[in-house]
C-alpha positions in Angstrom: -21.3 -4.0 8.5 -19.3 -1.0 7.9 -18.5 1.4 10.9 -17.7 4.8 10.9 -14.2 5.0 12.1 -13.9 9.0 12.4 -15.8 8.9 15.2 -13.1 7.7 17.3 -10.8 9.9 16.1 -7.9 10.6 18.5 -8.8 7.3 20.3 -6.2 4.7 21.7 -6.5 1.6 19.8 -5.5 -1.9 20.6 -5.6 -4.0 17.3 -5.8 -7.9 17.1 -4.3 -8.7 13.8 -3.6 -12.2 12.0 -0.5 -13.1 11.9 2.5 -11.1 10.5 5.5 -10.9 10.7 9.1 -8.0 11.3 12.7 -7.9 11.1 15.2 -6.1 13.9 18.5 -5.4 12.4 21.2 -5.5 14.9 23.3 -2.2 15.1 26.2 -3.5 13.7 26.8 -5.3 10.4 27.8 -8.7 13.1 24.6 -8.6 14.3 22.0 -11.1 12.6 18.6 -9.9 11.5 16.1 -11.2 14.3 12.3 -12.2 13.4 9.4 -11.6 15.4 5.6 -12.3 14.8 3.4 -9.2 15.3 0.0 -9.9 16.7 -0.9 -6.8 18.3 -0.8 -2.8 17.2 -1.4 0.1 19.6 -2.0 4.0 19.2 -3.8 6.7 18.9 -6.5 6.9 15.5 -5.7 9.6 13.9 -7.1 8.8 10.4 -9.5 6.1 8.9 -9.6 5.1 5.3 -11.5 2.8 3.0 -9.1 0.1 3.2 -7.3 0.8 6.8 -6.9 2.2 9.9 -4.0 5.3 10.1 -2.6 5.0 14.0 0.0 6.9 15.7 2.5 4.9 17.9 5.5 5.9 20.0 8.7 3.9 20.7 11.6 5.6 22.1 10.5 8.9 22.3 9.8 8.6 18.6 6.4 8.7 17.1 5.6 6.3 14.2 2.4 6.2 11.9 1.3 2.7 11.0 -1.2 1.8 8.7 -3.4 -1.3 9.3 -5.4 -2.4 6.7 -8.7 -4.1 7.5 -8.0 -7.5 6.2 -5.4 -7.6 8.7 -7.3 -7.0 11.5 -9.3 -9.6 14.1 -10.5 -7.5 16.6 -10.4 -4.1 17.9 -10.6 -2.8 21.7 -11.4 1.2 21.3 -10.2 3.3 24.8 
């Protein structure tokens, strides 16, 4: 079943993905690389493609696009 994503359009998102994974780099050069697993993805929908969903996140008073492509995702809770 394919849904039409652009209805929800400027929508908070909370994404269930499979697992992956990130990297943290300290902010010195002493500082070891730290690993996390990434399970969930939140923001605002602002674009929908064939392949993945374009979201809009902030952290630190700093806004961030992230692309999640559908393979990635298990569920999604639309508010």
């Amino acid at each position: 079943m394919k849904l039409d994503w652009s209805q929800f359009i400027g929508k908070m998102l909370n994404i269930t993905m499979f697992e992956n994974y990130g990297v943290v780099y300290g902010k010195s050069e002493n500082e070891h690389p730290t690993f996390y697993e990434i399970v969930f993805k939140t923001g605002k929908l602002i674009a929908a493609y064939d392949d993945g969903l374009l979201l809009e996140s902030k952290r630190d008073e700093q806004a961030y696009n992230i692309f999640v492509p559908f393979t990635s995702i298990i569920c999604v809770e639309i508010f």
